[in-house]
C-alpha positions, 0 to 999 in steps of 0.5 A, a space after each residue: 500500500 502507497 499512501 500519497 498526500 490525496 489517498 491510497 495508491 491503487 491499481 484500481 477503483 475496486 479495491 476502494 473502500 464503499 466509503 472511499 471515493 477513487 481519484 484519477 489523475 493525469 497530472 505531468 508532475 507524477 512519477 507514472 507516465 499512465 493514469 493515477 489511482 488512489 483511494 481517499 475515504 470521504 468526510 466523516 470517516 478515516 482511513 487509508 482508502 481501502 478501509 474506512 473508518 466512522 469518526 464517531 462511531 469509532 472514536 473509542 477504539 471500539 472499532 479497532 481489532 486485536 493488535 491495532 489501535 485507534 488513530 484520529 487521522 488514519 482509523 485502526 493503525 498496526 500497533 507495531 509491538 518490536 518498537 515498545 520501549 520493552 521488546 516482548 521478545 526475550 533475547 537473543 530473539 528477534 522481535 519481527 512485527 506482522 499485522 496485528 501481531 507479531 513474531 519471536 524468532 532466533 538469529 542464525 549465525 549461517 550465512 549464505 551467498 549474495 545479499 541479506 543474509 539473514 536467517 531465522 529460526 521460529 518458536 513454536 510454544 515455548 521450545 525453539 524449533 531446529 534450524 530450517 523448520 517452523 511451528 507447524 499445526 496439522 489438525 489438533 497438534 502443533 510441533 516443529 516440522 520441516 515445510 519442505 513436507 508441509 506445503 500446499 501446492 499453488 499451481 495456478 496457471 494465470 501467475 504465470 509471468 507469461 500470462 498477459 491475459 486480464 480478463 479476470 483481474 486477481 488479487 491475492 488480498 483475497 486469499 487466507 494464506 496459512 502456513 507454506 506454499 510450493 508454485 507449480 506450473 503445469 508439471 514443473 516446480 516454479 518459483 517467484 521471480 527475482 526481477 522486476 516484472 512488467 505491469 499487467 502481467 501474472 492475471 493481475 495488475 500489480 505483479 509482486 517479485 521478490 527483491 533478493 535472490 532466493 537463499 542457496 543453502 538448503 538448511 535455512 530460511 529467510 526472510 525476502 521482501 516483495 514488491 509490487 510493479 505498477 509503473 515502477 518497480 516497487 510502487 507498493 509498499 513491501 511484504 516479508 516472506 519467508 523462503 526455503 530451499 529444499 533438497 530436490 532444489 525446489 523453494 517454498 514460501 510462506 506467504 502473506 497478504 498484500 497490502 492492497 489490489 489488485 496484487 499476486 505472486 508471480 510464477 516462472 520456472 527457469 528454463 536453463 537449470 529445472 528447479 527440479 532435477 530430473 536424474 537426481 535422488 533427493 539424498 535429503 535426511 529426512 527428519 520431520 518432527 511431524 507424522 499424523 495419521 487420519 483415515 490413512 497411515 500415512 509419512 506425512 501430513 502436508 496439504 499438498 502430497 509429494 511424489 513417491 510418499 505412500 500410504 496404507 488405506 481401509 486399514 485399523 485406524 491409526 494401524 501401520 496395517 492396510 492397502 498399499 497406495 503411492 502418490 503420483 503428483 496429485 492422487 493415491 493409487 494402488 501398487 499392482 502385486 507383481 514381484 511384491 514381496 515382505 522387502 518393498 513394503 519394509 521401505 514403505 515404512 521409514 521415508 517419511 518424505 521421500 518425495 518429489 519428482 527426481 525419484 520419479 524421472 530417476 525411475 523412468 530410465 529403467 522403464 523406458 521400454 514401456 512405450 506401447 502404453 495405453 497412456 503414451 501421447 501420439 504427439 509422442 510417436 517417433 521419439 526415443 524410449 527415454 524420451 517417451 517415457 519422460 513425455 508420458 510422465 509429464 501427461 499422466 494424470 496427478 492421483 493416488 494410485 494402488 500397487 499390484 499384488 504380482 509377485 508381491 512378497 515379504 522383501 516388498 512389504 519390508 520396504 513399505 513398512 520401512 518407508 512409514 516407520 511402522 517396523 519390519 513386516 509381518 505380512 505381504 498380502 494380497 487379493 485386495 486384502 484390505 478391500 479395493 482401491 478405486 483411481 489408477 494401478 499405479 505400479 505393477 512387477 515391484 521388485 525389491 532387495 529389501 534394503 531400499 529406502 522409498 519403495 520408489 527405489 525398487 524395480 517396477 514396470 514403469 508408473 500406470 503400466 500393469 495388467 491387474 485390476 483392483 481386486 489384485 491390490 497389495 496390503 501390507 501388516 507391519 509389526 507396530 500397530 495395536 489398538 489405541 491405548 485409550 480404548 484399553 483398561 487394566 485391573 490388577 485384583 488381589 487375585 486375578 488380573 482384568 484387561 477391559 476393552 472399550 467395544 465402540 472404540 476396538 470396533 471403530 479401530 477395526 479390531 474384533 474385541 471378542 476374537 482375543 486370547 492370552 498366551 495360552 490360545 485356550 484362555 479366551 474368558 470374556 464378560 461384558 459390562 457396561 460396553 467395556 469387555 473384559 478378558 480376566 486371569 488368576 494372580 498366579 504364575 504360570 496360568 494362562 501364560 502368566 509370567 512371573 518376575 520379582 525384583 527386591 520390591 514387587 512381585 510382576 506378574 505380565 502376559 498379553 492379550 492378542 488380537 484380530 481385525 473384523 471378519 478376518 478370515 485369511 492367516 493373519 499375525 495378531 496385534 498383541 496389547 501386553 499388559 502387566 500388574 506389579 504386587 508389592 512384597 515389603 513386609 515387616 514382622 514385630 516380635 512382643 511378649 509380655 509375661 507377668 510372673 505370679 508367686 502366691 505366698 501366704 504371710 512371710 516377706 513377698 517382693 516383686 521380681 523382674 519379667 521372665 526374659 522371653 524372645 520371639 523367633 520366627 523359623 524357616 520350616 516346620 522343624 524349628 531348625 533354622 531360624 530367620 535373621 534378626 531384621 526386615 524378612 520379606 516372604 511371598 504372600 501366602 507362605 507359611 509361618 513359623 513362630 516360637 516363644 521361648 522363656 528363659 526360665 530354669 526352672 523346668 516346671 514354668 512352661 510358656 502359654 500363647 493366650 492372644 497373639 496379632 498383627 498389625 501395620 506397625 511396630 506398636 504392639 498397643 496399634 488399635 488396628 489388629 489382626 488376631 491370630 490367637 484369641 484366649 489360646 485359640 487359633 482365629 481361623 483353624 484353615 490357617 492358624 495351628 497351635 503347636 506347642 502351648 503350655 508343655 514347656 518354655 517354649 510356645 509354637 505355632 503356625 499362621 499362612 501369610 496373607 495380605 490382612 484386609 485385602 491390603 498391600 501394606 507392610 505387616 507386623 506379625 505376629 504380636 505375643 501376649 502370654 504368660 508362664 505358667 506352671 507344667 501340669 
């Protein structure tokens, strides 16, 4: 936007506020030799021209958005926030304002050849995103992501620096840009022109150019600013940009809205030296912090997919399981199963942008023969092979497209799930396993080693020629895939272990959650409660599989329940949900006996002596052989006990009775919570209490089995002993 002493410089009356009024001039004193135009709004209002203001209506801000502010003589003003005595940027981040708002970006110390070497890094929440990547929002989440896997193509013809033609004036004010954006035109990749360009060129009045060169090294963006020519080369006031060289040497841009119209972005592809090289694998690493999943398994979420990803569709939401599809430069389509086999789908797993159209053209050469294809041009009879099959390449429509299942085997699947990050293979399956794809058979005879990165590395028959039909589409399982893990519930019970599953969640993610088994193939109890169902085990080692672990606090009992997909009836490898429940095994024991001598003396001299010494011993079998040492026991629950009370008496004629004996949750004999074992000489439970030896000697015996009192895993007491001694009947 111009603004000049009588309005706002514009490429035309349209763009004028209803407002405003347009002025035409012709005066010779001004610096075009064509027509002025500009936009001043009428009386009583303020503004720029393009967007007027009611003075009184306005006057207290009320009319203003979020980032601007009230200006008697211009409306609602930018509030630039980089110019506050107190940069809202921390250091060292560079404070770069954009309307209504502004950004917080980190200086970079890489340089480039040729002028404004400036490069940026973004902030995305509160981290700094890696050199060369920007904050990146795919649906619900945000993270740092490289934009070379995150554009959405702009490949409209009329930005063409070619294109003369202005019946339908455009203007790029009236695009939301979000995000970043790669140019097209026809089949090659373009790029903003870095030199002036003449008015009335690009499908609008006003084209824009960039004023520096585009950055050379492929690990960086900059910023670049963009002009407007209308009569002069840089008649409106300039836009920033951000730019990015990609591996495969193409750009893309993260562009803005003009100041005005009618302005857009100019397109050219440079004719001396492609902006994409034909012969030339993309040899980026390929490290993007982004990869979500809709209704496809797919390597990447970019608006606009590149060539060569590929993508398992009609799978188990979320699954690295389904039918294979590659993207040709628009659309899915299918991989015919000739020659596919676990290799190619391994790759398919691990490029998650393995991209652009270099791997393509480099494919073609090995396919050059394939001339006599249905979609060969006629305009193309009478040149080479080579040259045919590049010509073919460039007419073909852009589309997902499937593989086709000849030959389709485990070397094949191994490069798919490779390509897509899902693990190795675990089925290479064929049939249209996973239903039918509809669009173009994209490839047919795949062929791999099974250590290629992209399944565009592998041999094939060229893109769109086979001899399958959709009902021979391949599929793939890979290893990593599984139920979600919120549609799964786990109770670790006193003595079985519960794993429920949520039914609506299991059935949309294409599971069947009543087909399980645990490790044992004939552990299949299930019970359905509240749409929630539940596979349950015994506490036990050993049953149904259960194994057990202990370390020097907990006893962990694990297994896993197996899955498998609806209606499945072919030979398929489960998905496998494991699951484990960890028992605490620290227990402490506390020893107490009392016992109070009594001698009965008729008249003479009667005293009160000292208690009988006694002590508590806890065995470790039911000889009474070999004691436990002094100190923290830890035994497994369910063990048997054995205690016995000695009193250290002389005389053979005092025995020592058990009359109470208890435990408790701590090292206080008077603890008001305890658990009786004894009562009045009497074990509590017979099933699990025993009474030895009482009141036959100085010492006292007896036998408990060790369980959790209350169900609880608490730290237990056992036993305390109240008794006397007694004289030997």
């Amino acid at each position: 936007m111009a603004p000049i002493n009588n309005g706002t410089l514009v490429s035309s009356c349209d763009s004028c506020h209803d407002e405003a009024t347009c002025r035409e001039s012709r005066e010779r004193g001004d610096s075009f030799a064509s027509q002025v135009i500009s936009c001043v709004c009428k009386d009583g209002f303020v503004g720029d021209g393009l967007t007027c203001y009611n003075t009184k209506l306005c006057s207290d801000s009320s009319c203003c958005s979020q980032g601007y502010h009230w200006s008697l003589d211009s409306g609602c003003v930018d509030t630039d926030e980089c110019s506050l005595p107190e940069s809202p940027c921390p250091p060292p981040q560079v404070c770069q304002n954009t309307p209504g708002s502004f950004q917080c970006m980190e200086p970079s110390s890489s340089t480039r050849s040729g002028n404004s070497s400036q490069s940026v890094q973004f902030t995305c929440g509160h981290n700094v995103c890696p050199l060369g990547m920007d904050c990146i929002m795919s649906g619900n989440w945000t993270g740092c992501g490289d934009p070379c896997d995150h554009y959405t193509v702009l490949d409209d013809e009329w930005r063409s620096t070619n294109n003369t033609m202005n019946q339908i004036v455009r203007c790029d004010r009236n695009v939301n840009w979000q995000g970043w954006y790669r140019l097209f035109l026809g089949q090659m990749s373009a790029h903003i022109p870095e030199m002036c360009v003449a008015d009335y060129r690009c499908g609008t009045h006003a084209p824009l150019w960039i004023t520096e060169p585009h950055p050379t090294q492929s690990n960086e963006i900059v910023v670049r600013s963009v002009c407007g020519s209308w009569g002069s080369c840089c008649s409106f006031s300039s836009n920033v940009i951000h730019v990015k060289l990609c591996y495969g040497n193409y750009y893309v841009y993260k562009l803005v809205m003009p100041s005005t119209c009618n302005l857009a972005y100019c397109a050219e592809v440079n004719r001396t030296e492609p902006a994409v090289a034909l012969t030339t694998p993309d040899q980026r690493p390929h490290n993007s912090t982004i990869a979500q999943a809709t209704s496809y398994m797919t390597a990447t979420t970019s608006a606009a997919t590149v060539e060569g990803r590929v993508r398992l569709a009609n799978g188990w939401n979320g699954s690295c399981s389904g039918r294979v599809e590659i993207f040709y430069r628009g659309q899915w389509g299918t991989v015919c199963d000739d020659d596919w086999d676990m290799t190619d789908a391994q790759v398919h797993h691990t490029v998650p942008a393995l991209d652009r159209a270099v791997g393509l053209f480099g494919w073609m050469t090995s396919c050059a023969q394939a001339t006599n294809h249905s979609s060969v041009n006629a305009d193309t009879e009478g040149l080479d092979p080579t040259t045919v099959a590049t010509m073919r390449m460039l007419v073909w429509s852009v589309k997902w497209g499937t593989v086709c299942d000849d030959a389709w085997d485990l070397r094949d699947a191994s490069v798919v799930c490779r390509q897509l990050g899902c693990g190795s293979a675990r089925s290479a399956l064929q049939s249209a396993a996973f239903g039918q794809g509809t669009g173009p058979i994209w490839l047919d005879n795949v062929s791999c080693f099974g250590n290629e990165s992209s399944l565009m590395d592998c041999r094939h028959q060229g893109f769109g020629a086979h001899n399958c039909i959709h009902s021979e589409d391949a599929s793939v399982v890979c290893e990593r895939q599984g139920p979600p893990p919120q549609s799964s519930q786990l109770i670790c019970g006193h003595d079985k272990l519960q794993v429920g599953l949520d039914l609506a969640s299991m059935t949309h993610s294409r599971f069947d959650p009543f087909s399980g088994n645990l490790a044992a193939r004939n552990c299949t109890w299930v019970r359905v409660q509240d749409d929630v169902v539940w596979y349950e085990v015994e506490a036990r080692a050993g049953a149904c599989g259960n194994t057990l672990t202990t370390n020097h606090t907990h006893a962990i009992y694990s297994n896993s329940l197996f899955l498998y997909p609806i209606n499945d009836t072919s030979f398929i490898l489960p998905v496998s949900l494991p699951f484990s429940c960890a028992y605490p095994l620290d227990t402490d024991t506390s020893l107490n006996v009392a016992i109070r001598p009594l001698l009965a003396l008729t008249g003479g001299i009667s005293g009160s002596g000292t208690k009988a010494r006694t002590s508590m011993s806890l065995f470790r079998d039911y000889n009474y052989t070999e004691t436990y040492p002094a100190g923290q026991v830890t035994l497994p629950v369910g063990s048997p006990l054995y205690v016995e009370v000695s009193v250290d008496e002389k005389d053979p004629s005092l025995a020592a009775v058990l009359e109470d004996c208890y435990a408790t949750h701590s090292s206080n004999p008077d603890d008001p919570v305890r658990y009786s074992l004894i009562h009045n000489k009497c074990p509590t439970d017979r099933r699990q209490v025993s009474v030895v030896e009482s009141g036959l000697s100085s010492k006292a015996r007896f036998s408990a089995l060790f369980f959790l009192p209350q169900g609880e895993y608490r730290d237990v007491f056992p036993p305390v002993f109240q008794g006397q001694v007694t004289e030997v009947n």
